[in-house]
N, C-alpha and C positions, 0 to 999 in steps of 0.2 A: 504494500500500500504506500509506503513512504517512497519507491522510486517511483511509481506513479506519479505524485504530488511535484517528484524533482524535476519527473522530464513534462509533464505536461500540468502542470500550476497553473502557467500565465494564461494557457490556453483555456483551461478549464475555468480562472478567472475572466476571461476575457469573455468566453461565452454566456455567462453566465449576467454580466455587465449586458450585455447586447442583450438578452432575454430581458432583464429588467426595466432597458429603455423602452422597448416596443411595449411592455402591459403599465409603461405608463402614458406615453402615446395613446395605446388603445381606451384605457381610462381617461385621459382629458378628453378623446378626441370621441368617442365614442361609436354607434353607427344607428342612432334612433335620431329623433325629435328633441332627446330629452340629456343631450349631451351639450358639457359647456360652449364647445366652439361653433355648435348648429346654433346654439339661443342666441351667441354674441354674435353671430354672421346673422341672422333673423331680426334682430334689434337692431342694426347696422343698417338695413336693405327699407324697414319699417322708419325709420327716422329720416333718412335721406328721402323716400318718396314723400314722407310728410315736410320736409323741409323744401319740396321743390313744390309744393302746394299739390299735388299727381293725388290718385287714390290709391289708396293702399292695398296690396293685393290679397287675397286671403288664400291661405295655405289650403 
């Protein structure tokens, strides 16, 4: 077990780094309605048509 760890640590660390950036990617980014960066792209799209006086479209 310990030369395991010797020859492939960094890799195993590295993998491991990369697994945890993508679930939290997938956690802010979501793939419903009800994920943070759909709400703030949806408030963003909802403000600008109301700032240009337009109507607002419903989802």
């Amino acid at each position: 077990m310990d030369e395991i760890f010797k020859q492939y640590g960094s890799t195993i660390i590295t993998v491991l780094a990369i697994i945890a950036v993508i679930a939290v990617i997938k956690l802010v980014i979501g793939n419903d309605a009800n994920s943070i960066v759909y709400e703030a792209f949806a408030n963003l799209i909802k403000s600008f048509y109301k700032d240009a006086g337009g109507v607002i479209p419903q989802a």
